[in-house]
N, C-alpha and C positions, 0 to 999 in steps of 0.2 A: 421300257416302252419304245415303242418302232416308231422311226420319224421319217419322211416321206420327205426326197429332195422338191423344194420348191421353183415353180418357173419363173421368174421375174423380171425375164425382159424380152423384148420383140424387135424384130427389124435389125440393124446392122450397128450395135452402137458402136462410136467413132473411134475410142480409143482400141479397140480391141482389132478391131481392122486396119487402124494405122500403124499400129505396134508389132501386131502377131504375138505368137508365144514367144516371149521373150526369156523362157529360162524354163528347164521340165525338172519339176520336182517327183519322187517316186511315190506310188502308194505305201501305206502304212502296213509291212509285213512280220515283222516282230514286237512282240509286247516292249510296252517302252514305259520307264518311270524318271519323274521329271517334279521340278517346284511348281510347274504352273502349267497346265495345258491348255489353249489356247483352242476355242471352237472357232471354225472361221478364218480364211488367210485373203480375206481383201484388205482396203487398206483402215481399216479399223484394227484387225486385226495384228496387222503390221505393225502401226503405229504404238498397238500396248506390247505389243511384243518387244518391238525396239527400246522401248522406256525400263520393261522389265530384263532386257537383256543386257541393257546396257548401266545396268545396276546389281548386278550381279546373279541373276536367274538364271538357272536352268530350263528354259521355256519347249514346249514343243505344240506346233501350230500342224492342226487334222484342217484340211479344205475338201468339201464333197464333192466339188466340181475341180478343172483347172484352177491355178489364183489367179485371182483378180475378175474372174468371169461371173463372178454373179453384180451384185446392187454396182460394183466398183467400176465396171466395163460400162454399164449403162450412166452414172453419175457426170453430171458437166459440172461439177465442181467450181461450184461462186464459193471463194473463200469471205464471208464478212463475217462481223462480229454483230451485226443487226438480226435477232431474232426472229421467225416468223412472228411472234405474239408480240407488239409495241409496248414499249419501255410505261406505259403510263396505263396498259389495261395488267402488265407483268406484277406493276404494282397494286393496283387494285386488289389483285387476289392475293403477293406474298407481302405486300409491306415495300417502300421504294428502298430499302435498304438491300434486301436482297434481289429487289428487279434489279437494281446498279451494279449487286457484285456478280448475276449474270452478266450483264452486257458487258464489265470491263472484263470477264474473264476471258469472255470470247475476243476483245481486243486483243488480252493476252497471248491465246490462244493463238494467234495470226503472226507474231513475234516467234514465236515458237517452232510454228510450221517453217518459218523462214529458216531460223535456224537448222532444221532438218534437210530441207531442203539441199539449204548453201552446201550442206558435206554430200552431194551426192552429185551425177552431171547428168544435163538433159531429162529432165521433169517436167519442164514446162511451164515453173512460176514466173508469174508475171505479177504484177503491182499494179491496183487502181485507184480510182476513187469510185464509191458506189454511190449514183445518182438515185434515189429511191422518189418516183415523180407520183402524186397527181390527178390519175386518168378521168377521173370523174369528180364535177363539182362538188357532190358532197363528200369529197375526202381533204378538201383543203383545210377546210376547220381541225379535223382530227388530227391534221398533218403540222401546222402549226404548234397544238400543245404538245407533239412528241417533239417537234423541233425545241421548243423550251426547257423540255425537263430533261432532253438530252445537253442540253447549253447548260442547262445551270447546275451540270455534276459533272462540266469541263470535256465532252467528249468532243474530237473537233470534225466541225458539224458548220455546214454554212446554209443560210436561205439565199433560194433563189424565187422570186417572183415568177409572176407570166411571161415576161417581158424581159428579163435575164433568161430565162430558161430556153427561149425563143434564140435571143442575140447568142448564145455559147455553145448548145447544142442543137440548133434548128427543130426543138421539140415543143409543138404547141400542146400544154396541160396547162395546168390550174398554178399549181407550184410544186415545189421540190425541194427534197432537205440532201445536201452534198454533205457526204461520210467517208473519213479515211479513219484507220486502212481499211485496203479491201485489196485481193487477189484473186488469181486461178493458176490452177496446175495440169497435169495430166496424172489424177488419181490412180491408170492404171499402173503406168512407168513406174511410179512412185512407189506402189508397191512392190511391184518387182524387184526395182534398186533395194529397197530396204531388205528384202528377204533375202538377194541373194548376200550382201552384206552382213546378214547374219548367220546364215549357213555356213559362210566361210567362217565364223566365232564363235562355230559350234554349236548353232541353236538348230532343232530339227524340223523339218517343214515338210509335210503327207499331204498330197492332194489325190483328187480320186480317193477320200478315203471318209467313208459315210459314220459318223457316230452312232447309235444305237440304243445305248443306255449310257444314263446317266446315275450311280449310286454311289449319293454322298456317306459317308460313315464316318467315325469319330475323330479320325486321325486323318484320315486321304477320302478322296473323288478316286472311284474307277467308273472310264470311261471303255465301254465298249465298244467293236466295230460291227459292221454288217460283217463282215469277214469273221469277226468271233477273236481280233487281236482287243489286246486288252491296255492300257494306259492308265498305270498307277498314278495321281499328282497330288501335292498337298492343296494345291486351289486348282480351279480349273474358272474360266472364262470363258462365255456365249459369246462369243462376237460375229456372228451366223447374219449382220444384217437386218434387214428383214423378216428375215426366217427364222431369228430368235423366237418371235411368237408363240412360235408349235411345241415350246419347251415350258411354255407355263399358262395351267388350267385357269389364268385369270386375264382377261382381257386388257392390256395397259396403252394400245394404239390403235388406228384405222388403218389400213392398208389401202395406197389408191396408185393411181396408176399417170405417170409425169409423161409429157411428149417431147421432142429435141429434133434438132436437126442440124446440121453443121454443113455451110459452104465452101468453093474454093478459097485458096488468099486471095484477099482484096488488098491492092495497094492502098498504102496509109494517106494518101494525100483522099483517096476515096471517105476510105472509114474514118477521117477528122478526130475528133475528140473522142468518137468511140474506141476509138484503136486504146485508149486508156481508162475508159469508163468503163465500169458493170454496171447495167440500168436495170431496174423493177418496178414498177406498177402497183398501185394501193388496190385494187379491184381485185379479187378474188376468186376464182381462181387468177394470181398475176402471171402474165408474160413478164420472160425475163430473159438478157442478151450479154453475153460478151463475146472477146477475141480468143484466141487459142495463140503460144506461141509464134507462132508462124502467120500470124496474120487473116487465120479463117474466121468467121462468124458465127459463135453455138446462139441459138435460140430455142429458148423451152418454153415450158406454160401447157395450157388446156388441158390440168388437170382434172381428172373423173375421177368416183366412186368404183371405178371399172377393177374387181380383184380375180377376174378369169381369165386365162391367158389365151385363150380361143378367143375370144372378144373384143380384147385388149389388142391381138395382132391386127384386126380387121381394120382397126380405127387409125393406123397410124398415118395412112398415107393420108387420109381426110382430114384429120389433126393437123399436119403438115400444111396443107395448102391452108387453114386456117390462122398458123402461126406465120409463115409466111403475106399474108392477107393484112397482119396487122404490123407488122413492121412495115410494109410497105405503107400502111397509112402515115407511119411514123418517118420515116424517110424513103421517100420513093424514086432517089439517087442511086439506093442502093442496089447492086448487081446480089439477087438472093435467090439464087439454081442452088438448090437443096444436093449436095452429093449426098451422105449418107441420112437419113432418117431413122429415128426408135423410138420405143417407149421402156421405162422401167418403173417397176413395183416402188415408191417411198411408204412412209408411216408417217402418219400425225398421231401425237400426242395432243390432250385436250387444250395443253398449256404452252404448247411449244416447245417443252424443256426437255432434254433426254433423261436416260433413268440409268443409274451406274451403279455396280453393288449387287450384295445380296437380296435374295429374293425370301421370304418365307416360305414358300415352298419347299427351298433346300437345305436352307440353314446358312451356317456364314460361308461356307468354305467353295462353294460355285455364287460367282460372280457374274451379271450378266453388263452387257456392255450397249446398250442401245442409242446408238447415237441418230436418233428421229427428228427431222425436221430438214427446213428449206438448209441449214448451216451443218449437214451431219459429220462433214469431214475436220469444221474445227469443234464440233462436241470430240468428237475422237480423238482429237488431239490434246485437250483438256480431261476426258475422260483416262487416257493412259496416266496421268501423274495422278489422279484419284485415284484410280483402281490400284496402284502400287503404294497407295498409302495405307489402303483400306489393308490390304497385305499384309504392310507390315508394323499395324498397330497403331497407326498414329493418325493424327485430326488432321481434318483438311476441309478448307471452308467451306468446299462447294460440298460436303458431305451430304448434309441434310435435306438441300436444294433440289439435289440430281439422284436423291431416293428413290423405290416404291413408297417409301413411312406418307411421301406427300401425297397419294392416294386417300388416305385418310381425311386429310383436311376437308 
């Protein structure tokens, strides 16, 4: 089956123009056979690569574009462990037992990233706390019973009133629940660092190099190219993003379209308590803001339904002045001249939850990696120790959780 690169971003995203090509990996010109072949080299990609490489695989990662240029270049990257879907509707549908061991997973998950991180230089982690406020009166009730049921299974989690939220961050809302940890990085760095770290330890990385077909069989996945090279593996992994989709005949996400924008550094005596905050908004589509190493200010939000990329580029600059619009209601101290502006393709799931694993469609030996929602970069980071267990044979809690099987239910 023939799969069709997809377009998934518009305008100038910020890491990819502050970075450049930071490393040229070659296309895929000889047939290649390996333990695990990796669809996909952003940092999803990356990330189970480096878990599988660094455990003794053989891995070899096909990217159909440069790396890191597709979903990873446009991502501003809010590292938290707060789900899009709250801890008390998560439960609602699986039972609070397993909404809890999402949400501490993804605490997990943020330890983890550090870890990766720390062995690498200039990536751009930084440490927050995530302020989730408010914006409108009827979300304060809602806001309280998640702040309860996150208290009362020890996550550390603070209330803040009207009238604190006012006196600490100069933000007028309803209220707001204070969450650590929380972080940001520069997703695309990060990938980079990882792969070429790995190339040097022998794992092989093809960009410019389009998959084609997919045929699982009893022993190995052959993956073939537009090119007609061919890649024996005994597992193979989607990790395509977004553009997983086009690889299975059953529909398991929406596709919509996120807006961003990033300014110059702002001095810290400016940015206050932002300079260490990540903020989000209970209103949906929420505005959402933090800082970049270096002291700039990413602001996203005024997500659409919008999945055409002719459409999707028109809207950006007017998106723009609309996110701009609202932080300045929010603090209108702040110095917010938009240098670069974009949009990029995300995926929602019905429940928030990514999906990891095999799919029925191919049987166990292709893996798909869909790390979907407002948190995809610590799904991917939790998805790489599943996907290397599902490997090699053994239980792993979040198994049944971060399924297709939960389609069923």
């Amino acid at each position: 089956m023939s799969k069709g690169e997809m377009d998934i971003s518009s305008g100038y995203p910020f890491w990819a123009v502050r970075n450049g090509l930071l490393a040229a990996f070659p296309p895929l010109q000889n047939d290649e056979r390996c333990d695990v072949a990796i669809i996909g080299a952003g940092i999803s990609g990356a990330l189970i690569a480096n878990e599988l490489a660094t455990h003794g695989f053989d891995v070899v990662l096909l990217e159909e574009r440069d790396v890191g240029w597709g979903s990873t270049s446009a991502s501003t990257a809010l590292i938290q462990y707060e789900i899009d879907t709250h801890l008390v509707d998560l439960a609602k549908d699986y039972g609070e037992a397993d909404a809890v061991l999402a949400y501490r997973a993804c605490v997990d998950a943020i330890a983890m990233l550090r870890d990766v991180t720390g062995t690498l230089r200039d990536v751009g982690w930084r440490e927050f706390d995530s302020l989730y406020y408010a914006s409108r009166s009827r979300d304060a009730e809602p806001m309280a019973q998640e702040f309860a049921l996150r208290e009362k299974h020890g996550f550390d989690v603070e209330w803040l009133d009207r009238a604190r939220l006012r006196e600490r961050y100069g933000v007028d809302a309803r209220a707001g629940i204070l969450n650590r940890p929380a972080a940001g990085l520069d997703p695309y760095r990060l990938t980079y660092r990882l792969l070429q770290r790995l190339k040097r330890g022998g794992t092989r990385v093809f960009d410019r190099t389009t998959v084609e077909r997919i045929e699982p069989r009893s022993r190995d996945v052959m993956l073939t190219t537009r090119e007609g090279m061919q890649v024996r593996a005994s597992h193979v992994i989607v990790a395509a993003g977004y553009s997983s989709q086009r690889w299975l005949t059953q529909r398991v996400a929406d596709n919509r379209s996120s807006y961003a924008f990033v300014t110059d550094p702002i001095d810290a005596e400016t940015l206050g308590p932002l300079r260490n905050t990540l903020m989000w908004e209970s209103a949906r589509p929420y505005l959402y803001l933090r800082t970049t190493s270096d002291d700039r200010l990413i602001v996203g939000g005024e997500d659409d339904a919008i999945d055409i990329a002719a459409r999707r580029d028109v809207q950006v600059a007017n998106k723009t002045r609309r996110l701009v619009a609202k932080v300045k209601d929010l603090f209108p101290e702040l110095p917010l001249e938009p240098v670069f502006s974009w949009a990029g393709t995300f995926a929602e799931t019905r429940d928030g939850l990514p999906y990891f694993g095999p799919h029925a469609q191919y049987g166990n030996r292709v893996h798909f990696a869909m790390a979907y929602g407002g948190n995809g970069i610590t799904y991917s980071m939790l998805g790489a120790g599943l996907l290397r267990a599902l490997i090699e044979r053994r239980t792993h809690p979040l198994r049944a959780l971060f399924s297709f099987d939960r389609l069923k239910r």
